[in-house]
Every structure is written in structure tokens, then in C-alpha cells.
MARGU-655630 format. One record per residue (C-alpha): residue in three letters; x, y, z. Coordinates in nm, 4 decimals, always signed. Layout:
! MARGU-655630
ala X Y Z $
...
***
This chain:
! MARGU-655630
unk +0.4807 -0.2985 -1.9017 $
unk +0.7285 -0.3280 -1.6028 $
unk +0.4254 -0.2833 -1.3610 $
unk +0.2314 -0.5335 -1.5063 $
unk +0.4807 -0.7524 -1.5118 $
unk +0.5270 -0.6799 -1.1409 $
unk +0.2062 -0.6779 -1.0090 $
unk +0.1423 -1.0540 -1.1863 $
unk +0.4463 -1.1802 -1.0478 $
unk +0.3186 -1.1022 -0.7172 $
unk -0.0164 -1.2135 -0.7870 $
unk +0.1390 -1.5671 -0.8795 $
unk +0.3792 -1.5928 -0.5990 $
unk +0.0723 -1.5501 -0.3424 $
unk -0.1132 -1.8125 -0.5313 $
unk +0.1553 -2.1031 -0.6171 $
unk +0.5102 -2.0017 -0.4694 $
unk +0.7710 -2.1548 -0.5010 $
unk +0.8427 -2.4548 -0.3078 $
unk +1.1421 -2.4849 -0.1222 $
unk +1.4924 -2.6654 -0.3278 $
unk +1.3139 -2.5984 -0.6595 $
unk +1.5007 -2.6528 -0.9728 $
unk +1.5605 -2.2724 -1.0366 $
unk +1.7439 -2.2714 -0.7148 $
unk +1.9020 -2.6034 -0.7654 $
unk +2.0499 -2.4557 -1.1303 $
unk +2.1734 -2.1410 -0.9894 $
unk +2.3927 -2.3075 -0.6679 $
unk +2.5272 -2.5686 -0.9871 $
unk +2.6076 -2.2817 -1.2072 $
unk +2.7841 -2.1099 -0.8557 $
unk +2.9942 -2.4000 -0.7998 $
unk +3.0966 -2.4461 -1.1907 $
unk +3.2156 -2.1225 -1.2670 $
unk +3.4138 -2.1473 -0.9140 $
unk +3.5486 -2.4207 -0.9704 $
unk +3.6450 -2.4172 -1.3759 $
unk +3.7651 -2.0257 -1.3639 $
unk +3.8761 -1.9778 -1.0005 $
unk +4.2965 -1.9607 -1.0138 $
unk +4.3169 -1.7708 -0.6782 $
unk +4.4599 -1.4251 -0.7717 $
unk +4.2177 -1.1051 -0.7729 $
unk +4.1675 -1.0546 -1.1078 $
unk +4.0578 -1.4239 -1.1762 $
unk +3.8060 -1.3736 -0.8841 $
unk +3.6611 -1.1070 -1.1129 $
unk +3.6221 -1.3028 -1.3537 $
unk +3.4576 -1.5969 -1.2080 $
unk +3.2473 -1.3282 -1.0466 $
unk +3.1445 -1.1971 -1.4128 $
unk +3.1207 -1.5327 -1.5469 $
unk +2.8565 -1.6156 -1.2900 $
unk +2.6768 -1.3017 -1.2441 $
unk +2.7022 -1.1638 -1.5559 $
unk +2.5915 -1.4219 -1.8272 $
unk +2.2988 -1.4787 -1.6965 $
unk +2.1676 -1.1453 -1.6759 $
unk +2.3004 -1.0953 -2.0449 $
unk +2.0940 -1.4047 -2.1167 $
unk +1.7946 -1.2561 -1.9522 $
unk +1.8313 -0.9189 -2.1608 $
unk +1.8979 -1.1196 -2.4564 $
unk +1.6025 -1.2884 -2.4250 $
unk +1.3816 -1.0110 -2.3367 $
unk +1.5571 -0.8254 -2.6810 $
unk +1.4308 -1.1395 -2.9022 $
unk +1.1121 -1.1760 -2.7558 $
unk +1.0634 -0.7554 -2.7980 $
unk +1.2161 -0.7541 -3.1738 $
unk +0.9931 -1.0470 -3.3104 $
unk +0.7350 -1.1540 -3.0864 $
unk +0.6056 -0.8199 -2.9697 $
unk +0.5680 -0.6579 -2.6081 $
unk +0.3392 -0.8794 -2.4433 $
unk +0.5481 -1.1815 -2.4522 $
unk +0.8279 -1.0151 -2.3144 $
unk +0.6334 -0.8957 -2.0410 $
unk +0.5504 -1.2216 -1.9678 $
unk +0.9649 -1.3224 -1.9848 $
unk +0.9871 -1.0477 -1.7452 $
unk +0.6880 -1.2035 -1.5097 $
unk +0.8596 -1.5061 -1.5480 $
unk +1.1687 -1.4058 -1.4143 $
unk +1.0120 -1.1611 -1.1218 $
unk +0.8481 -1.4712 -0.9767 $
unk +1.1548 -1.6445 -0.9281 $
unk +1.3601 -1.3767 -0.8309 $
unk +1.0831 -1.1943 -0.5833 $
unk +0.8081 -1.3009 -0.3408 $
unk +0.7185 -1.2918 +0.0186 $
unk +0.6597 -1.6444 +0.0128 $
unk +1.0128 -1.7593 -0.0387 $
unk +1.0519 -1.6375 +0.3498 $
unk +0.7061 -1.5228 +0.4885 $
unk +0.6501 -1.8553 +0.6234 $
unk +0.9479 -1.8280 +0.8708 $
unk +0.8210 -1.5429 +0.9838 $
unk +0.4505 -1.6445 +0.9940 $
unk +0.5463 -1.9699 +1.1782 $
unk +0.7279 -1.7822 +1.4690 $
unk +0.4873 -1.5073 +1.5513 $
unk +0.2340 -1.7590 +1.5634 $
unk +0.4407 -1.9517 +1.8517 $
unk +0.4700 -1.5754 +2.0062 $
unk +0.1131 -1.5470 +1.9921 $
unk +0.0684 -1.8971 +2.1709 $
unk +0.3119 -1.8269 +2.4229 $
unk +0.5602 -2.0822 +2.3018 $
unk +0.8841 -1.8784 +2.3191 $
unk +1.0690 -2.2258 +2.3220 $
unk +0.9239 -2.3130 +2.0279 $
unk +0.9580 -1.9468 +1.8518 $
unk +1.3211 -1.9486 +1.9903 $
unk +1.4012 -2.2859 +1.8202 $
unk +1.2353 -2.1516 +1.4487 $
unk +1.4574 -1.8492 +1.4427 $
unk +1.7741 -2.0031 +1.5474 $
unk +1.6756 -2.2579 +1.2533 $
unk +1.6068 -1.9821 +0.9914 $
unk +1.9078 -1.8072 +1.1057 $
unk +2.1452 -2.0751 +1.1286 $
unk +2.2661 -1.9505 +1.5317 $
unk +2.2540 -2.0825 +1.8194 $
unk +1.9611 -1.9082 +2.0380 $
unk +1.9044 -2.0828 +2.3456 $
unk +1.9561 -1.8545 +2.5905 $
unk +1.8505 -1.5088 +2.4217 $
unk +1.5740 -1.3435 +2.6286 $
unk +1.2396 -1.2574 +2.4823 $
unk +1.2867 -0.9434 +2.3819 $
unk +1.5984 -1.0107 +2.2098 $
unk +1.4030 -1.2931 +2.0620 $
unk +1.1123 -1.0337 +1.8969 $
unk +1.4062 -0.8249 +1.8334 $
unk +1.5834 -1.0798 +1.5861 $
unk +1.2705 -1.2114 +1.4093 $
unk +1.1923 -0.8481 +1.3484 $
unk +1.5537 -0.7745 +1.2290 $
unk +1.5906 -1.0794 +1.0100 $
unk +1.2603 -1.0482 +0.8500 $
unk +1.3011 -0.6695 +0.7461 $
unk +1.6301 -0.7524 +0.5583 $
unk +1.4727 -1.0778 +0.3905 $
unk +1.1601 -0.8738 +0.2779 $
unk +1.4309 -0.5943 +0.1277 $
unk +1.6220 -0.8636 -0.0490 $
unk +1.3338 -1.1333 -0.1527 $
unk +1.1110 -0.7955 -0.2530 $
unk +1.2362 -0.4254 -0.2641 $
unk +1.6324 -0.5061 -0.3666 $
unk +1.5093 -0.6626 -0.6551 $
unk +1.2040 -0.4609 -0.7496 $
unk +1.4688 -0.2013 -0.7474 $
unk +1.7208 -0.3016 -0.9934 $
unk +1.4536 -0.4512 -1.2012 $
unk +1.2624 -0.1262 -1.2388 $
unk +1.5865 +0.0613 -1.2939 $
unk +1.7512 -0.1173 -1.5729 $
unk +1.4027 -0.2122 -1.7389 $
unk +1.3473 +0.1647 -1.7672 $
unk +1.6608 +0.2201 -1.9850 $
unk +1.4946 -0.1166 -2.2175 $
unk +1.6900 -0.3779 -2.0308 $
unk +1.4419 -0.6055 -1.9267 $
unk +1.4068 -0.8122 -1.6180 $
unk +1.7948 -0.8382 -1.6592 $
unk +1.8266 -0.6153 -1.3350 $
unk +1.6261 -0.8551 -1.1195 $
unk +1.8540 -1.1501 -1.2209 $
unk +2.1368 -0.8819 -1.1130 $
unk +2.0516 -0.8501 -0.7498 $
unk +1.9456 -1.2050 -0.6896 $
unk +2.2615 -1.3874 -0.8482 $
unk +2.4455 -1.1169 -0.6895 $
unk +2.3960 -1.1352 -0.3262 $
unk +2.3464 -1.5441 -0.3769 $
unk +2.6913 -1.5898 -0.4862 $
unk +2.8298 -1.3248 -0.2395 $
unk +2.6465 -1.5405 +0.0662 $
unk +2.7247 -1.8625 -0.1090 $
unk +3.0815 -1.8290 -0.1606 $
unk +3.1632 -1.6575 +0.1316 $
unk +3.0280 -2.0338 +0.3127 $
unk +3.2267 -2.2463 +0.0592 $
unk +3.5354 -2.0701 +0.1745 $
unk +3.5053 -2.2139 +0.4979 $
unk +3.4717 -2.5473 +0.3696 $
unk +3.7916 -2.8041 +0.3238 $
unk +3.6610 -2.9915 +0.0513 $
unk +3.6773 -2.7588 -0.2490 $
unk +3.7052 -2.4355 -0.1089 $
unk +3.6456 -2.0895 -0.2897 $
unk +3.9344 -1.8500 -0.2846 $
unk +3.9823 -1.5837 -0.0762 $
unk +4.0013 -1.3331 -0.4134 $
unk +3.6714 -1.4854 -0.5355 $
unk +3.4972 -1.3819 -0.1871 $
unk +3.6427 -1.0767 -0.1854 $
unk +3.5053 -1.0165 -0.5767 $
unk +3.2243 -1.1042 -0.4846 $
unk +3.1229 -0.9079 -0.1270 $
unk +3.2636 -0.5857 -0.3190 $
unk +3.0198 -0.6117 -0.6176 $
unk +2.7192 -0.7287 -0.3390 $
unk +2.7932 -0.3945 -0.1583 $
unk +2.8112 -0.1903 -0.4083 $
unk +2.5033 -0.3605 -0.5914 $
unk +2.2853 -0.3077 -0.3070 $
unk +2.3552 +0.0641 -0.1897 $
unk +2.1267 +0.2441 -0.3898 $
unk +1.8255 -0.0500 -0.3228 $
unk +1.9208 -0.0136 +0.0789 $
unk +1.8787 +0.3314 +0.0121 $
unk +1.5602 +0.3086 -0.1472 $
unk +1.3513 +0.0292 +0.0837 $
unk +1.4879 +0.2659 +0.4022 $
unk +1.3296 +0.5574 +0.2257 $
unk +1.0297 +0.3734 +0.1469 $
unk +1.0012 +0.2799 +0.5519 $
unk +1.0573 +0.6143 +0.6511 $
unk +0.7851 +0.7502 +0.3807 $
unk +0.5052 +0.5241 +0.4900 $
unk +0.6502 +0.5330 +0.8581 $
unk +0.7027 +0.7572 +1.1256 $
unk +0.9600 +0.9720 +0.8546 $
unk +1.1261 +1.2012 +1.0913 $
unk +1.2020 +0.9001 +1.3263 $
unk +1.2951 +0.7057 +1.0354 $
unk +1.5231 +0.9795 +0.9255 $
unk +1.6728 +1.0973 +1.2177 $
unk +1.7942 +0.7220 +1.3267 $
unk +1.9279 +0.6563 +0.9404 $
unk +2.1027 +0.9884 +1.0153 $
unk +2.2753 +0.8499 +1.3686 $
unk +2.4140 +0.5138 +1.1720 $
unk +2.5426 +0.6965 +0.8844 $
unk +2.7584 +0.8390 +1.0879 $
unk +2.8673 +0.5616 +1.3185 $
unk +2.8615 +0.3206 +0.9971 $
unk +2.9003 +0.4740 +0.6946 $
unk +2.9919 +0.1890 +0.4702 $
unk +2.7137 -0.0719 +0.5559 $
unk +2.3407 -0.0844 +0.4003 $
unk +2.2021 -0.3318 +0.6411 $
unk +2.2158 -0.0830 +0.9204 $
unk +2.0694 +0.2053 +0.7010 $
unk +1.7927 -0.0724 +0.6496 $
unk +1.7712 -0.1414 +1.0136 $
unk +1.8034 +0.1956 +1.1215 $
unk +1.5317 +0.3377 +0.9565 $
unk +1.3036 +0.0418 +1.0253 $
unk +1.3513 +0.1308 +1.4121 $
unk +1.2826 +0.5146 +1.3577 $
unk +0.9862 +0.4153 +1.1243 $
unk +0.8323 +0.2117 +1.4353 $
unk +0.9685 +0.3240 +1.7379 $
unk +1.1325 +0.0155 +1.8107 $
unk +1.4929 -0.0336 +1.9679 $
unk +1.6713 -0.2247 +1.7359 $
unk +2.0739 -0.3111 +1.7450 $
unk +2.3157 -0.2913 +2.0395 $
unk +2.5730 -0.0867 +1.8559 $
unk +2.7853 -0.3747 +1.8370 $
unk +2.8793 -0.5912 +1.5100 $
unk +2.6291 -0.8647 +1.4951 $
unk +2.5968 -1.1515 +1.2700 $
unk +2.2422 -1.1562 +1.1219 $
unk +2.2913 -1.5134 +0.9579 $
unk +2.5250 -1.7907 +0.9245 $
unk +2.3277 -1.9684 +0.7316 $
unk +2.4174 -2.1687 +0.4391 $
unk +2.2885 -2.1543 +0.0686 $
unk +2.2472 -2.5709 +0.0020 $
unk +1.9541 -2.6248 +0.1421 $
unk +1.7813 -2.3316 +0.1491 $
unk +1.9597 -2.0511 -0.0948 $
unk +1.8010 -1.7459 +0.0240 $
unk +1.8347 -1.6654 +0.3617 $
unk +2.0432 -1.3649 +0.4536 $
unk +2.3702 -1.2639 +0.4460 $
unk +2.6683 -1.3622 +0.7067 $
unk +2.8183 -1.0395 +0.7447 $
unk +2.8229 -0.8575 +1.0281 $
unk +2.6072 -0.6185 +1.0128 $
unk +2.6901 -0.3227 +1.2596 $
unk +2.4199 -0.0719 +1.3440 $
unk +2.4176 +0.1543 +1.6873 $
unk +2.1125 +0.0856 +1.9169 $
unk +1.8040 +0.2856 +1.8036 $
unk +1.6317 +0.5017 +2.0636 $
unk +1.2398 +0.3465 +2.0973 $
unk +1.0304 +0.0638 +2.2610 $
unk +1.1379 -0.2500 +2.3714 $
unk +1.0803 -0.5370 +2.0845 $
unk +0.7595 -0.6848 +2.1895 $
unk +0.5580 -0.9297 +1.9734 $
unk +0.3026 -0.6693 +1.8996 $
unk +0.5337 -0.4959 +1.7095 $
unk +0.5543 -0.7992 +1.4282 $
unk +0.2191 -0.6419 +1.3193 $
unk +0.3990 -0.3123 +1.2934 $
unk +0.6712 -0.4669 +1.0356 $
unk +0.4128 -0.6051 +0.8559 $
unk +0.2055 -0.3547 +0.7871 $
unk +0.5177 -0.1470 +0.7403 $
unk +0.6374 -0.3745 +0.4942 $
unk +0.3001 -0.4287 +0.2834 $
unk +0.2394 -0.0435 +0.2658 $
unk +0.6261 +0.0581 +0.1321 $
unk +0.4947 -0.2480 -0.1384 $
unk +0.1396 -0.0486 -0.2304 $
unk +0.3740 +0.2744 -0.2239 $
unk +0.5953 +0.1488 -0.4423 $
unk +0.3584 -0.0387 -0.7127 $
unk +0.1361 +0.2690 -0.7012 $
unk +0.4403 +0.5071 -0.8123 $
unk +0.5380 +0.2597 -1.1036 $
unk +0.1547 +0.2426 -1.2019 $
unk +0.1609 +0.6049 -1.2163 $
unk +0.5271 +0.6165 -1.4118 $
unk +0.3504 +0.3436 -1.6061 $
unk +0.0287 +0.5507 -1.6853 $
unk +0.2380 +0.8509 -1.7737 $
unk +0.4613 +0.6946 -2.0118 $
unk +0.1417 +0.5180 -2.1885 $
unk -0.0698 +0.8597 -2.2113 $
unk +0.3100 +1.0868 -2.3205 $
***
């Protein structure tokens, strides 16, 4: 049922997605900023706690619900719970149009225009980055919001709804890195700030959330990339950066393209904050050593692209096989 579920999530989000400062979004920064501010007493074991509080009960909800539905309704209705909560949680459409809107002013030969977008989306200042650092950012940006809008979360959801949990692993990921990016801004704020033990909570459970999905999407890139590129660049950060999953990401999207990505330098990727618009990327730096390949040139947006919508086909394929198999066993 999980691929079902899946695939019509997908289906939906291409069709009607979700509009930008929906209630879903709206409910989930509230939620955020109460358990913050009702639980959050400033020593590291409270900042735990907030950070179960406002992770964890709504992913118990969401198994909880999928367990009802299951035990008295039957199967199909809590595939459709799961579909439900996929299409909130997942979709290219919550950041494709970023994307779409500045390789279209690459395309026109607006790099004024395409500069301004991604400093917007991105939340930096970009007014004097050169053009290929330009194709260079939208490319980087754009790979790490398709693994966290798409393959982070098909991830965790497939994982946990194989051992009968539901779509409780989607609600996981999302909440997860949301309250990571969204605290971590608060912080910096004087009006009602967020501890520092509450950020710190937080970034520790993001990180160790997504290593296994950063794992996966790079693996995914190098499979329906060029994999020994893809491989042998994943290979190099490992080794410079050992601790941080946006470079394997990043790393592995250069090899998979033969594009030079990174500058082997921290770098932030985002600054951007979560009222507005909740799901842009993260703030951390995110250091990765520069990848051997190809300038960044506009023509390699196409490459990501189609590098991104194959690793999707790979991956629904494999579930509608796992799928297939477990129906005919």
C-alpha cells in the first residue's frame, strides 16, 4: 500500500499543490513556537523534551491514526491517511517553482533578474556573485530542497511504514528538520528567543535523522548518474567531512554530472527564515571540498533535473516491485 499511497500523493501534488502559507504550515510553526515556549527552561535535558514534545506527538498521532483507521476501517482508508499526509509532507511543487522561475531568467539572459530570485529563495545577499557561481548555487540549493521536499521523506516514510508504522516516518523528517531550521532562527531573535539547549536538541536529532536519507538520495544520484564519478567524489568529502550529509548530497551530485560544485570552504546554503515560507533549507554551513568537473553553466539545470526525476522513477519502481512481491508472497 505504501507505493500507492506514494505514487497518488505525487499525482495530487502535480495537480493542486499546495499553495504557499497554507494552514498545515501555519499549524506546524504554532505548534513550534508553543511547545518552545510552554516547555523550554533552558537546560539540556528540557531542550529534549521540548524537542520530543514537538516532534514526537505528532508522529505518534499520525501512527495512531493510521492504527485506528487499519484496526476498524480496513487498509484502504489508511492508505488514503497515509496519501494524505505524503502530500503535505512531499512534493516538488513546494520548491520547483523557485527553481523553474530562475532558469527561465537564465534562459532569457536575465542574470540580474535570476541573481535577484536566488538571493530571495536563499535569503543572501547575491549581488556581486559571477555567473557561474550563480548556476552553481541554484544547482546546489535545488538538489538539497528536492532531497528534503522528496527523497528525505520518501525515505523515512518507506522505512517505518515497512515495520506497520504508517506515514508516521514522513511526519518524522519534515517536523524534524522544520524545527531544527526554525529554532535555530528564533534563537537569534530578542523577542522570545529559543534556548541555546533547545537548538542544540534539536540540530543533533536533524543530523542524525537525516544520515541514512543523505545516504540514500546520494546513492540514488550516483545509481542513475555517472556512478563511479558519483562515488569517487562522495569518497573525497567523506574524508575531508565526515560528519556532514549535505556535502555527501552535494558531492555525489557533482560526480553524478560532472559539475564543479563547492569551494572546499564552509558555506552557508540558506539563511532563510521559516515564517513566511517554512521550507526552504537549512542555515548550517554546509562544508564540502570543490568537486573536480565542468564549470556550472545553465545547461547543466537540465542535467539536475533529469537527474532528479530519474533517482524518483528509480526509486518508485523499487517500492512497486517490494510492493508486488509482498502482494504475490
Amino acid at each position: 500500500m505504501s507505493f500507492f499511497a506514494i505514487l497518488f500523493a505525487l499525482l495530487l501534488e502535480q495537480v493542486r499543490p499546495l499553495s504557499r502559507g497554507n494552514p498545515v504550515h501555519a499549524a506546524v510553526r504554532s505548534w513550534a513556537r508553543w511547545s518552545c515556549r510552554n516547555f523550554d527552561a533552558g537546560r539540556p535535558h528540557h531542550g529534549w523534551m521540548v524537542w520530543g514534545i514537538a516532534v514526537g506527538t505528532p508522529t505518534l498521532v499520525a501512527f495512531a491514526i493510521h492504527t485506528l483507521l487499519v484496526e476498524f476501517l480496513g487498509w484502504p482508508f489508511a492508505a488514503v491517511w497515509s496519501a494524505a499526509l505524503l502530500y503535505v509532507t512531499l512534493g516538488f511543487r513546494q520548491f520547483s517553482h523557485h527553481f523553474t522561475d530562475i532558469r527561465d531568467a537564465l534562459d532569457a539572459g536575465d542574470e540580474d533578474r535570476a541573481r535577484e530570485l536566488l538571493a530571495r529563495w536563499r535569503q543572501v545577499d547575491l549581488r556581486d556573485q559571477p555567473r557561474s557561481e550563480l548556476v552553481r548555487g541554484v544547482i546546489e540549493h535545488s538538489v538539497l530542497q528536492a532531497h528534503r521536499h522528496v527523497f528525505g521523506v520518501l525515505a523515512w516514510y518507506s522505512i517505518l511504514a515497512a515495520f506497520g508504522l504508517g506515514p508516521a516516518g514522513a511526519v518524522l523528517y519534515r517536523i524534524s528538520e522544520f524545527v531544527s531550521r526554525y529554532w535555530r532562527h528564533k534563537g537569534t531573535l530578542a523577542q522570545q528567543p529559543v534556548s541555546e539547549a533547545v537548538q542544540a536538541a534539536a540540530g543533533q536529532a536533524w543530523h542524525v535523522i537525516d544520515w541514512l536519507p543523505a545516504r540514500i538520495t546520494a546513492l540514488g544520484f550516483a545509481v542513475v548518474g555517472s556512478f563511479e564519478e558519483a562515488i569517487d567524489s562522495w569518497r573525497n568529502q567523506v574524508q575531508r567531512f565526515p560528519d556532514d550529509n549535505d556535502g555527501v548530497i552535494l558531492a555525489a551530485t557533482a560526480g553524478a554530472i560532472n559539475v564543479r560544485l563547492g569551494d572546499g570552504a564552509p558555506k552557508p546554503l540558506a539563511t532563510a527564515l521559516a515564517t513566511d515560507e517554512p521550507d526552504l533549507g537549512s542555515g548550517e554551513p554546509t562544508p564540502y571540498p570543490a568537486s573536480p568537473g565542468r564549470e556550472p553553466e545553465p545547461a547543466h539545470l537540465a542535467q539536475v533535473v533529469g537527474l532528479v526525476w530519474r533517482s524518483v522513477v528509480m526509486w518508485l519502481v523499487l517500492l512497486a516491485l517490494l510492493t508486488l512481491a509482498r502482494l504475490l508472497g
